[in-house]
VEXFIBA-745082 format. One line per 3 residues: for each residue x, y, z of N, C-alpha, C. Coordinates in Angstrom, 1 decimal. Layout:
X Y Z X Y Z X Y Z; ...
END
This chain:
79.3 98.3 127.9 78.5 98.9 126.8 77.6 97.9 126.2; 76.0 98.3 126.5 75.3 97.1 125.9 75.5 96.9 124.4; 75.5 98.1 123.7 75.3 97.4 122.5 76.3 98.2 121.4
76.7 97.6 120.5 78.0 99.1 119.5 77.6 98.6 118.1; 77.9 99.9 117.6 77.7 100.0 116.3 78.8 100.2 115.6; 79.3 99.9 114.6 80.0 100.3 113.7 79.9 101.9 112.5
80.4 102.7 112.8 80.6 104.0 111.7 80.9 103.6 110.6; 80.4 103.9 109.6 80.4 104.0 107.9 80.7 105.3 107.6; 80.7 106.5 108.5 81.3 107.7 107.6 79.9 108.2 108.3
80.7 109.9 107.4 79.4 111.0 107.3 79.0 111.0 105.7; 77.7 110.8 105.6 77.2 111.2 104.1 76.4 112.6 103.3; 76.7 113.0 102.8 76.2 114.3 102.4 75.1 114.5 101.6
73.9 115.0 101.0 73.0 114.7 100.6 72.8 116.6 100.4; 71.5 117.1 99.3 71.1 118.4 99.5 70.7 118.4 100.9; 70.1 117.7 101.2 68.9 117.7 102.7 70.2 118.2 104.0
71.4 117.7 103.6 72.1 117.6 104.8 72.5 116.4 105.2; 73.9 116.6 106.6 74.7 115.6 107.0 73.9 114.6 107.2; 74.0 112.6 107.2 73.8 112.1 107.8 74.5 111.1 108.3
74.9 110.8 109.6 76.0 109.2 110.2 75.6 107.9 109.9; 75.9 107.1 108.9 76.4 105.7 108.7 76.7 104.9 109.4; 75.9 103.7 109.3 76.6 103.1 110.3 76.4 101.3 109.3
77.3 100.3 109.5 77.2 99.4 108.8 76.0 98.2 109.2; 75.1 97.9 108.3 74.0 97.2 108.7 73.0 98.0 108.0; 73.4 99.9 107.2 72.6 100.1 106.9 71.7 101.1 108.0
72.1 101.3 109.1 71.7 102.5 109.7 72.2 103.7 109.6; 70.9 104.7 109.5 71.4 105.9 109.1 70.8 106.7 111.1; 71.8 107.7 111.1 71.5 109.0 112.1 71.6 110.3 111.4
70.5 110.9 110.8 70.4 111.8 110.4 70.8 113.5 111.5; 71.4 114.4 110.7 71.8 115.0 111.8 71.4 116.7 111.5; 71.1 117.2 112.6 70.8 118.4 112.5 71.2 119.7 113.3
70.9 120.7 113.2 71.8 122.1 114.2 71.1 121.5 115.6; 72.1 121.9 116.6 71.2 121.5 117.7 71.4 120.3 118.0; 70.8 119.0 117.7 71.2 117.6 118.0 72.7 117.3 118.6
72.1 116.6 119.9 73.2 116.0 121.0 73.9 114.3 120.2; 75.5 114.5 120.0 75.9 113.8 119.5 76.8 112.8 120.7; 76.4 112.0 121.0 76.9 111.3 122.0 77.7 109.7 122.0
78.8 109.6 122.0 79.3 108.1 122.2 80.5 107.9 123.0; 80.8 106.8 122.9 82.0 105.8 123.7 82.7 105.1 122.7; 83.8 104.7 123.2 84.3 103.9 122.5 84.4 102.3 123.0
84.0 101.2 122.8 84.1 99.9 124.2 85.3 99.7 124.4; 85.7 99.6 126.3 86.9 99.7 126.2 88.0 98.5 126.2; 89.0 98.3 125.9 89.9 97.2 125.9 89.6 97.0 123.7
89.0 97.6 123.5 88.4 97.2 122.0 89.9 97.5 121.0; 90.1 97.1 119.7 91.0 97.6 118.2 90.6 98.1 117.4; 91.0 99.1 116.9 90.2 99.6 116.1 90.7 98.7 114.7
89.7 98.2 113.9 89.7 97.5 112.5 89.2 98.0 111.2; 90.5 97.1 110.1 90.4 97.9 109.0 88.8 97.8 108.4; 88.2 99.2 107.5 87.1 98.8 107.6 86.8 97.9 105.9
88.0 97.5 105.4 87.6 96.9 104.2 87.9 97.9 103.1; 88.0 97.3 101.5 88.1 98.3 100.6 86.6 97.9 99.5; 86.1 98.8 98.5 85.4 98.3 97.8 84.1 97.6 98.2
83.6 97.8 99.5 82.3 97.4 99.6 82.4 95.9 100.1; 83.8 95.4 100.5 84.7 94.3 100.9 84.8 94.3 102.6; 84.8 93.2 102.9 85.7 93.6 104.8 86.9 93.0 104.5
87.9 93.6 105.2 88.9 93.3 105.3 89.2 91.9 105.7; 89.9 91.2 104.8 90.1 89.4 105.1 90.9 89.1 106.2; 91.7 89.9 107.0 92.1 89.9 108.2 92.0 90.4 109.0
91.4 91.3 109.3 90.4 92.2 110.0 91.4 93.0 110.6; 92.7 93.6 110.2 93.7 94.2 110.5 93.6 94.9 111.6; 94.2 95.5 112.5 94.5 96.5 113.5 94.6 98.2 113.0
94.3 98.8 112.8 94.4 100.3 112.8 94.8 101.7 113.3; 96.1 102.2 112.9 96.4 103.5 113.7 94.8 104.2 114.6; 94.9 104.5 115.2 93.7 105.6 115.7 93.4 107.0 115.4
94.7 107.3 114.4 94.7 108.4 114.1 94.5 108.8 112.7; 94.3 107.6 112.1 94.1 106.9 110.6 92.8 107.2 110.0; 92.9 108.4 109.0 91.6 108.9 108.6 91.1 107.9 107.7
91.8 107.3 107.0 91.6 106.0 106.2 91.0 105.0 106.6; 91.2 104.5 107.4 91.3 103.2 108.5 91.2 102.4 107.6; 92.1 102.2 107.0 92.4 100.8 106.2 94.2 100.7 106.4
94.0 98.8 106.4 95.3 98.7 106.2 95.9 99.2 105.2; 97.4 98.3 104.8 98.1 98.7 103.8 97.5 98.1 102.4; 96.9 96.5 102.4 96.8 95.8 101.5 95.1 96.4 100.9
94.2 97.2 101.9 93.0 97.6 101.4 93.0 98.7 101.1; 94.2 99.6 101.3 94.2 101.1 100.7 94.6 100.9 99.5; 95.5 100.1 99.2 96.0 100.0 97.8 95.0 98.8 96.7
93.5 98.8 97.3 92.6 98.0 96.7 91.9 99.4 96.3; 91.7 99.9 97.4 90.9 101.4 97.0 91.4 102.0 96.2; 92.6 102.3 96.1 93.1 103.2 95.7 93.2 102.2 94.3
93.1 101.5 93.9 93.4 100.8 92.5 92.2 100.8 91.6; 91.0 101.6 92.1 89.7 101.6 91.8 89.3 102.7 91.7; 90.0 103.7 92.2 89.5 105.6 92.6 89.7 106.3 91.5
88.8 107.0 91.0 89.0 108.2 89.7 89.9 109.5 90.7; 89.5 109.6 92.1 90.3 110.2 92.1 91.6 110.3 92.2; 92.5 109.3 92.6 93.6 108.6 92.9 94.2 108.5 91.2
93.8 108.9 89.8 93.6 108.9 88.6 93.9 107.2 88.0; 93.0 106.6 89.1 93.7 104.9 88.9 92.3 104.4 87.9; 91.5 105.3 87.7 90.6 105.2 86.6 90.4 105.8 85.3
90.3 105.1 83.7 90.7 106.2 82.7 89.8 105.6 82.0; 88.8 104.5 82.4 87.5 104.3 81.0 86.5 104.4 81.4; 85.9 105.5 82.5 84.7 105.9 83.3 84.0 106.8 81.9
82.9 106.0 81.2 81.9 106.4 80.7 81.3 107.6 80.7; 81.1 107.7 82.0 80.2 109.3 82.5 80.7 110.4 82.2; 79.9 111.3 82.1 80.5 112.4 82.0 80.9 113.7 83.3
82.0 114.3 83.2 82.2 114.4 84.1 82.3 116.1 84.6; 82.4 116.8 85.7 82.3 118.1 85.6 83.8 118.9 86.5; 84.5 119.8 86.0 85.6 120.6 86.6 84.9 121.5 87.4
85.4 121.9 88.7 85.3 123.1 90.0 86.3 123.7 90.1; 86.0 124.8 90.4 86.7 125.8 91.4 86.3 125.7 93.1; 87.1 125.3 93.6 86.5 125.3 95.2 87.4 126.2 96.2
86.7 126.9 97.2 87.0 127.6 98.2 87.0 127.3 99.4; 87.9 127.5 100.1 87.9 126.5 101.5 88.1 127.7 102.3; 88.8 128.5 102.1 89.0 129.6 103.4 90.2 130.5 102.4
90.4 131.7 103.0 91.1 132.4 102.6 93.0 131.9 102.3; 93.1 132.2 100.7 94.2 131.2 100.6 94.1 129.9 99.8; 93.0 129.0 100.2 92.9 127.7 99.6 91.5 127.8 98.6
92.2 127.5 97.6 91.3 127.1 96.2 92.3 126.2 95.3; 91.1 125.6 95.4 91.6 124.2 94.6 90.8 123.4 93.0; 91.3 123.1 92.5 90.0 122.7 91.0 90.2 120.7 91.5
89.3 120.6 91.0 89.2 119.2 90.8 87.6 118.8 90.1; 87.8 117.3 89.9 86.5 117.2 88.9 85.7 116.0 89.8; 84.7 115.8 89.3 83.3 115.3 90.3 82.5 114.5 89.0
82.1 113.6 88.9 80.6 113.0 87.8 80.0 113.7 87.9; 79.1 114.1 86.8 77.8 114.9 86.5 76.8 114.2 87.4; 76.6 113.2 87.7 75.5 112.5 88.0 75.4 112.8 89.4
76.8 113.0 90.1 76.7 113.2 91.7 75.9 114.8 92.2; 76.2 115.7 91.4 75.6 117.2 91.5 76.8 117.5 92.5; 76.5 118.6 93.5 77.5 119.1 94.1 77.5 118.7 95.4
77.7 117.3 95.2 77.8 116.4 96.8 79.5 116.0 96.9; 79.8 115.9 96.1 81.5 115.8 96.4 81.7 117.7 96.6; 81.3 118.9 96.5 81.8 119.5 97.4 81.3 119.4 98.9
80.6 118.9 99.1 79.8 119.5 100.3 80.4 118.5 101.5; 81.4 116.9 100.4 81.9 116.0 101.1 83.0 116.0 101.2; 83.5 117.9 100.4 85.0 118.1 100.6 85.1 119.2 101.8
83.9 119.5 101.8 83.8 120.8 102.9 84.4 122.2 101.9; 83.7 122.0 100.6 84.4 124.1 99.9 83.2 124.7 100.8; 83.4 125.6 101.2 82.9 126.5 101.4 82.1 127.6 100.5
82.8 127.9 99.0 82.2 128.2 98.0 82.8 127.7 96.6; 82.0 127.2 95.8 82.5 126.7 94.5 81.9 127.2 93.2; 82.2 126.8 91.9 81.7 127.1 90.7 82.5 126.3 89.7
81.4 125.9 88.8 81.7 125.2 87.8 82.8 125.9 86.9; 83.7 124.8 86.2 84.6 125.4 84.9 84.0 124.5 83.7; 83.2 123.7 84.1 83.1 122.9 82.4 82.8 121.6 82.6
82.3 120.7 81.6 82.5 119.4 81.3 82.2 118.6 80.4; 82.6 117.7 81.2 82.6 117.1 79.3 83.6 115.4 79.8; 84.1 114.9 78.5 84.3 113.2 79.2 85.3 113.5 79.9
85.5 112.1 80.7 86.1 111.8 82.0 87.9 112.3 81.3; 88.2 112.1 80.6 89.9 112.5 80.1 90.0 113.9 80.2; 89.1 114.2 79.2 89.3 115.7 78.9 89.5 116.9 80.5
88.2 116.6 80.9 88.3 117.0 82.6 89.4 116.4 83.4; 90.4 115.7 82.8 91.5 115.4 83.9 92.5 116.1 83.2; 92.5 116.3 81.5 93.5 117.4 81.0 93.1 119.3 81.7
92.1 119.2 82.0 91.8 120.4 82.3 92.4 120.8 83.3; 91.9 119.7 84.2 92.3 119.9 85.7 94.0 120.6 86.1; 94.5 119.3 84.9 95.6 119.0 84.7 96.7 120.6 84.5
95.5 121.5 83.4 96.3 122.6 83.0 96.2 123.6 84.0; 94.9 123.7 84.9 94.9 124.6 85.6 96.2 124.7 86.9; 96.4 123.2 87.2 97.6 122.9 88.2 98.9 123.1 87.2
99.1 123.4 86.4 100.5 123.7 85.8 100.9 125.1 85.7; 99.9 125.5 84.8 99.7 127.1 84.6 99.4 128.0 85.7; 98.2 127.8 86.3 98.2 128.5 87.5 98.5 128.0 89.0
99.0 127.3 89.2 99.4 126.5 90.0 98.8 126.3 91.1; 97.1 125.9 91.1 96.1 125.7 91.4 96.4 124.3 92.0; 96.5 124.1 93.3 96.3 122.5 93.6 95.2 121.4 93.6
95.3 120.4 93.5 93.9 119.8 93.1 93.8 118.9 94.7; 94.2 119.1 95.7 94.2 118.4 96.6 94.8 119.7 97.9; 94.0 119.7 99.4 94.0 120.8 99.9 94.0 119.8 101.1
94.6 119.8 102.4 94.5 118.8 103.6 93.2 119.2 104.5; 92.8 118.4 104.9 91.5 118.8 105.7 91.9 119.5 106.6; 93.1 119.5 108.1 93.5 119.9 108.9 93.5 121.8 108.2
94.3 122.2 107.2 94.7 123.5 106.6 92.9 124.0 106.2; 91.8 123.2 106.0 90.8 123.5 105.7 89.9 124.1 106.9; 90.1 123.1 107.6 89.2 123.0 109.3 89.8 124.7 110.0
91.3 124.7 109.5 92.0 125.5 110.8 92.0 127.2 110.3; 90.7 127.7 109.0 90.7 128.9 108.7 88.7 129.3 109.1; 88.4 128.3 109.0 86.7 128.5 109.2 86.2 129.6 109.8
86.8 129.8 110.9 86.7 130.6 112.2 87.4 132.1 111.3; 87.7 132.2 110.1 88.1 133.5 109.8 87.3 133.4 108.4; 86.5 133.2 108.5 85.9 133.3 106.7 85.2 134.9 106.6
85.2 135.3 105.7 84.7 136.7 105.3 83.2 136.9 105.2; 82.9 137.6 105.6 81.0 137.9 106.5 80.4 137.6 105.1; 80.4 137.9 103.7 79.5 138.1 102.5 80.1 137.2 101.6
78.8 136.8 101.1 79.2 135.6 99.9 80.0 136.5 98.7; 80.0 137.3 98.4 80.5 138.3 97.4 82.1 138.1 97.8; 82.6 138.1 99.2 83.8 138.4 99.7 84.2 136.8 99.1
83.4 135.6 99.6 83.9 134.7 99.7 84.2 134.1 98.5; 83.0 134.4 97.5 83.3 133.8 95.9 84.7 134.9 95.4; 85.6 135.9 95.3 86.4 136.7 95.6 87.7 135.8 94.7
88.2 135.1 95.4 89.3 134.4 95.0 88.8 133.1 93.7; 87.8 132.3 94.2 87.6 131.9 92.3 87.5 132.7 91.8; 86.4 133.7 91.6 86.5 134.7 90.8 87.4 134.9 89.7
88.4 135.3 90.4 90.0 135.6 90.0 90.3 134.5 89.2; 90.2 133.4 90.2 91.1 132.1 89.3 90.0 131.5 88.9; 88.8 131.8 87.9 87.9 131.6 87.2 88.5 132.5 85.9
88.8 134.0 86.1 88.7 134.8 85.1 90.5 134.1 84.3; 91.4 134.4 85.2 92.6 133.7 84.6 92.6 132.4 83.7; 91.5 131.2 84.4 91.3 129.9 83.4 91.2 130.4 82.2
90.0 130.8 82.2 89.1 130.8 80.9 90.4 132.1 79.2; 91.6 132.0 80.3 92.4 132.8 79.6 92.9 131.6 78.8; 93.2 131.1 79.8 94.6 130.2 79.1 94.0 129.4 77.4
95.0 129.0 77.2 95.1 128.3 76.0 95.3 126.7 76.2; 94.6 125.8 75.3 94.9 124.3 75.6 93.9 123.6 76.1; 92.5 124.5 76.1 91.5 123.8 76.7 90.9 122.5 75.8
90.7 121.6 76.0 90.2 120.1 75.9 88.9 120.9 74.8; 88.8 120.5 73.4 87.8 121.0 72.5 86.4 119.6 73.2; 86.2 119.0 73.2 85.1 118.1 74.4 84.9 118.4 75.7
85.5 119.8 76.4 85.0 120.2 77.4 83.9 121.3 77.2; 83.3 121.3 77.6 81.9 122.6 76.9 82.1 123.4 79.0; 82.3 124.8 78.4 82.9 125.4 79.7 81.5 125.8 80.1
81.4 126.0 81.6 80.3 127.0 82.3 80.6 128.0 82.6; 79.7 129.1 82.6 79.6 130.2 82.9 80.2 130.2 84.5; 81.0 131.6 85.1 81.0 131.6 86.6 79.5 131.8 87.8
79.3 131.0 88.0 78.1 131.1 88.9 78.7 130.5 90.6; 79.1 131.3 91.2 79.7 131.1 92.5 78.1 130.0 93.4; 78.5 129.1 94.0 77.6 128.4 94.9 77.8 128.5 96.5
77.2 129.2 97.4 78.0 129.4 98.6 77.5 128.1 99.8; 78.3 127.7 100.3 77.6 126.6 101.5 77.8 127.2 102.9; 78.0 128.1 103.1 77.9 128.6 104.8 76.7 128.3 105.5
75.3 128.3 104.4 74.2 128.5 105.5 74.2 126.5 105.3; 74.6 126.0 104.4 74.4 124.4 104.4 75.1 123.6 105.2; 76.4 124.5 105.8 77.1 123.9 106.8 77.0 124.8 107.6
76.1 125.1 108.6 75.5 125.8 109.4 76.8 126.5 110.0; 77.7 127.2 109.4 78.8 127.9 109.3 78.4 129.7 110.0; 77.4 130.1 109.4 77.2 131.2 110.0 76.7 131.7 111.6
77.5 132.1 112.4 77.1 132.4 113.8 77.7 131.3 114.7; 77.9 130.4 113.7 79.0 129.5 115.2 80.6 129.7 115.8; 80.2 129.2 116.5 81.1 129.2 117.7 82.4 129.0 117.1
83.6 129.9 117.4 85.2 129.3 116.7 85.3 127.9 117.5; 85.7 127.1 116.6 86.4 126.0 117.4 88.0 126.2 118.5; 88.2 125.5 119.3 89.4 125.7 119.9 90.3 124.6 119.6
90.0 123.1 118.9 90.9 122.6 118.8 90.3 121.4 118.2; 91.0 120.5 117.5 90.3 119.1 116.9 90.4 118.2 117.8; 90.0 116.7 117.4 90.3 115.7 118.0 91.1 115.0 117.4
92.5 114.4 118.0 93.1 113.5 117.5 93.1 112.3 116.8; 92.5 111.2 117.9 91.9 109.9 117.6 91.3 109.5 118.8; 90.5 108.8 118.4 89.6 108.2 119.3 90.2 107.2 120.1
90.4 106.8 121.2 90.8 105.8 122.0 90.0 104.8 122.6; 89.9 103.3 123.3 89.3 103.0 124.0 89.0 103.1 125.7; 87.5 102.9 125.7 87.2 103.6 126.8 86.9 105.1 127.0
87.4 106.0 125.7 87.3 107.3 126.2 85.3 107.5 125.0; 85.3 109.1 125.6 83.9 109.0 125.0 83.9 111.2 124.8; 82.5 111.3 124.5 82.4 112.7 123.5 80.7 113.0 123.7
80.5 113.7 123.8 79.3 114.3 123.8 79.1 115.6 124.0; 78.7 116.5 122.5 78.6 117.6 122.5 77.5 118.0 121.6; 76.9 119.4 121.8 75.7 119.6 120.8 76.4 120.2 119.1
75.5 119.3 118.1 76.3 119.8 117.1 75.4 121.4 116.6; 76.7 122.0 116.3 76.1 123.5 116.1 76.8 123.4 114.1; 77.9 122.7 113.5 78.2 122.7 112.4 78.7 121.9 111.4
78.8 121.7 110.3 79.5 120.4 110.1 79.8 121.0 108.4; 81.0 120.3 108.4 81.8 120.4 107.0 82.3 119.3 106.3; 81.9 118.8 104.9 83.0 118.1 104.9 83.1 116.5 105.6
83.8 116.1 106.3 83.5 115.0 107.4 83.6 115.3 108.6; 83.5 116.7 108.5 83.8 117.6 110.3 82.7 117.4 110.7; 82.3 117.1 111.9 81.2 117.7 112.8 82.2 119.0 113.8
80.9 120.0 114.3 81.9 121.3 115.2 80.9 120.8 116.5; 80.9 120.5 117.4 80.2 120.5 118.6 80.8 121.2 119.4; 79.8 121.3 120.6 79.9 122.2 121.7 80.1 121.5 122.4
81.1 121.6 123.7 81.0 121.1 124.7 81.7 121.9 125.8; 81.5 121.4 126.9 81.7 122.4 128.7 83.3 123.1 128.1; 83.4 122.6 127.3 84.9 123.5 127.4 85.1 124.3 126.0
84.2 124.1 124.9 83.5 125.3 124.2 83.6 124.4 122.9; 83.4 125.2 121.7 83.9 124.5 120.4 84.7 123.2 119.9; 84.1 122.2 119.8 85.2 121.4 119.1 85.1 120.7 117.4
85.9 120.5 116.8 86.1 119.5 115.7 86.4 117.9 115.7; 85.0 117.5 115.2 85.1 115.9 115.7 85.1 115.3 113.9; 86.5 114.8 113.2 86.6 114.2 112.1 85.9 113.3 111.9
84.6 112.8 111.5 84.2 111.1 111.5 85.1 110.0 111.0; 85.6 110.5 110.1 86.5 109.8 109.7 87.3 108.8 110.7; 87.7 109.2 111.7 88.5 108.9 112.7 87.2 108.0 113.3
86.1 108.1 113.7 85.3 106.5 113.8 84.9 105.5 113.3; 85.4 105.6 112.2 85.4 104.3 111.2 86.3 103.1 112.0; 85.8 102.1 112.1 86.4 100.9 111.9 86.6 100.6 113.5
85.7 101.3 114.8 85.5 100.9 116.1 84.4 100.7 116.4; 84.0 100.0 117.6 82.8 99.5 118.2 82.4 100.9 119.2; 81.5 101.6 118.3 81.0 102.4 119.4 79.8 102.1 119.8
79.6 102.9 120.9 77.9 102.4 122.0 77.6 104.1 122.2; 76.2 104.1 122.8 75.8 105.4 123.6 76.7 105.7 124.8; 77.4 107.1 124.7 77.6 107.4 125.9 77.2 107.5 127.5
77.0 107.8 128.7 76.7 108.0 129.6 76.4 109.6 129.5; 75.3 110.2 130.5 74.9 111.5 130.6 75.8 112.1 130.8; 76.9 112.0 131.3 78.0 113.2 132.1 79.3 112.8 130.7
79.0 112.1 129.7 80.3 111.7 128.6 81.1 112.6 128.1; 80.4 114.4 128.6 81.5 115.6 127.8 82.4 114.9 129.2; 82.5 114.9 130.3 83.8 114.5 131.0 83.9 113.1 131.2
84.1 112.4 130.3 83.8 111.2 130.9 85.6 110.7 131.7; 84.8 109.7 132.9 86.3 109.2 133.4 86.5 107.5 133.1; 87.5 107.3 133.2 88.4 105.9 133.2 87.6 105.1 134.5
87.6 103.7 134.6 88.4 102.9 135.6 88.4 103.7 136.9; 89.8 104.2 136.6 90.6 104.8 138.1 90.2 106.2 138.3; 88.9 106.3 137.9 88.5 108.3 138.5 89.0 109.4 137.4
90.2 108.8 136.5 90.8 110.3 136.0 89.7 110.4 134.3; 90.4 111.9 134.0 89.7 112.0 132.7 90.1 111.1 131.9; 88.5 110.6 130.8 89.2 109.5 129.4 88.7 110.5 128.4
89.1 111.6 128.1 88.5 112.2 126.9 89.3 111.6 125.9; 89.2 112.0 124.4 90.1 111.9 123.5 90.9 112.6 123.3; 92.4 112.4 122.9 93.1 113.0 122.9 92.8 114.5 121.3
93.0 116.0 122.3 92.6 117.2 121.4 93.9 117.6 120.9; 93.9 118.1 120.5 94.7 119.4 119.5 94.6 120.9 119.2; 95.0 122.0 120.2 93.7 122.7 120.0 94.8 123.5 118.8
93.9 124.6 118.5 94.5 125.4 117.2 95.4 126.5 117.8; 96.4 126.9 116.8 97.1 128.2 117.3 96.9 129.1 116.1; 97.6 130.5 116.4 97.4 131.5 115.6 98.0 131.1 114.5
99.4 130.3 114.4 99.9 129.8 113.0 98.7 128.9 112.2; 98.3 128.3 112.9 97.4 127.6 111.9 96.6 128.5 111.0; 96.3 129.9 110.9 95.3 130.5 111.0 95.9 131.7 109.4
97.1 131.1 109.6 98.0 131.9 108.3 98.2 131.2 107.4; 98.3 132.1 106.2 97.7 131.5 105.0 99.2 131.7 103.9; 99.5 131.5 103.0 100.3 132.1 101.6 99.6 132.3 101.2
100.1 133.6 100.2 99.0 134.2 99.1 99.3 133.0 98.2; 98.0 132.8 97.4 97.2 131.8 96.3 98.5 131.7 95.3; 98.7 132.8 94.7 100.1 132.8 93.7 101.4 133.2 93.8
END
């Protein structure tokens, strides 16, 4: 492989997804665009640092490690995250959601005013709406009551998010449906934070921003990336840090997350099959979905 890049993530923006790469290269990405790579093979995958830091030993990495950080740089990250609640004198002001992920999953959590609604679009809701805001405490007592009283989670797994897409309900009316509900029940309770100033319900839908409408069900994710193996498929959707590509064997879920902290290169033209060495297939190892995945608990 002549030449590899390093992955920084997927970043989210109004405009749409774009791929990161460290050095400061962006691949902007669109419906349609052929998304193609390799992994070099014999390669480690490395931690990718915490805080804008490389990691001081350049650690080794599960491959299946959505984090890809060691032990000593997760707990750097994590000692710095508002969301991790390892932060309590963040200035800004901040804003509470309602988010919708698929039938079943709604979740509240809060976001800075300054970001707009790029932390949902980098959570993959599907549809969301404001509850309020106001300083960084008060929106974490909020948060706080909605997960007590209604027993509203503030945290939803990506895998439980990815594995209902393929069942979302045809009309944004259906979809805003369940905040709705647990919009009208908040604004019941008692205890709300007097420095939170509430918003009205205004449902925000993202199907047509994650080019969600008319694509293809997926059949299965990708595990982790391996060396030597490679991917090339046209992207038809993207959620969140999902990309959904197409490829000869139909739908798939490609987590970016999972290319953080490898040396990737351009694939070869034939890379939806690509082979090993010795002739046989090197794809990545998939996962495809089953109908359990696809079931839900009711919300309360």
């Amino acid at each position: 492989m002549a030449q590899a890049w390093k992955c920084a993530g997927l970043r989210w923006s109004p405009e749409g997804p774009t791929l990161m790469w460290d050095g400061g290269r962006r691949s902007p990405l669109s419906w349609g665009k052929q998304v193609s790579f390799e992994v070099a093979g014999g390669r480690v995958r490395r931690c990718v640092g915490a805080q804008g830091h490389a990691c001081p030993r350049g650690t080794g990495v599960s491959g299946r490690s959505t984090g890809a950080r060691c032990e000593e740089c997760a707990r750097l990250d994590r000692a710095h995250s508002v969301a991790a609640d390892a932060v309590a004198d963040d200035p800004r002001p901040y804003r509470v959601y309602l988010a919708w992920f698929g039938p079943g999953l709604v979740k509240v959590g809060i976001t800075a005013v300054e970001r707009g609604s790029v932390r949902l679009l980098e959570q993959g809701a599907v549809c969301f709406s404001w509850l309020g805001a106001g300083p960084l405490m008060a929106a974490r007592r909020t948060e706080e009551l909605l997960r007590a009283a209604l027993r509203v989670p503030d945290r939803i797994p990506y895998a439980d998010k990815r594995a209902v897409r393929a069942a979302l309900p045809a009309s944004e009316a259906e979809r805003a449906g369940e905040i709705r509900e647990v919009y009208g029940r908040a604004v019941e309770l008692g205890g709300w934070p007097e420095s939170l100033e509430r918003a009205p319900f205004h449902p925000v839908d993202h199907v047509r921003a994650f080019g969600l409408a008319g694509a293809p069900a997926a059949f299965g994710e990708v595990r982790e990336l391996v060396p030597g193996g490679s991917l090339s498929g046209r992207l038809v959707a993207a959620a969140g840090p999902d990309l959904q590509l197409t490829t000869g064997e139909g739908a798939i879920v490609l987590d970016t997350r999972l290319m953080r902290g490898w040396e990737l290169g351009p694939a070869a033209a034939d890379a939806g099959e690509a082979a090993d060495p010795a002739g046989r297939q090197a794809r990545f190892p998939v996962r495809r979905f089953t109908s359990d995945d696809h079931r839900q608990d009711g919300l309360f």
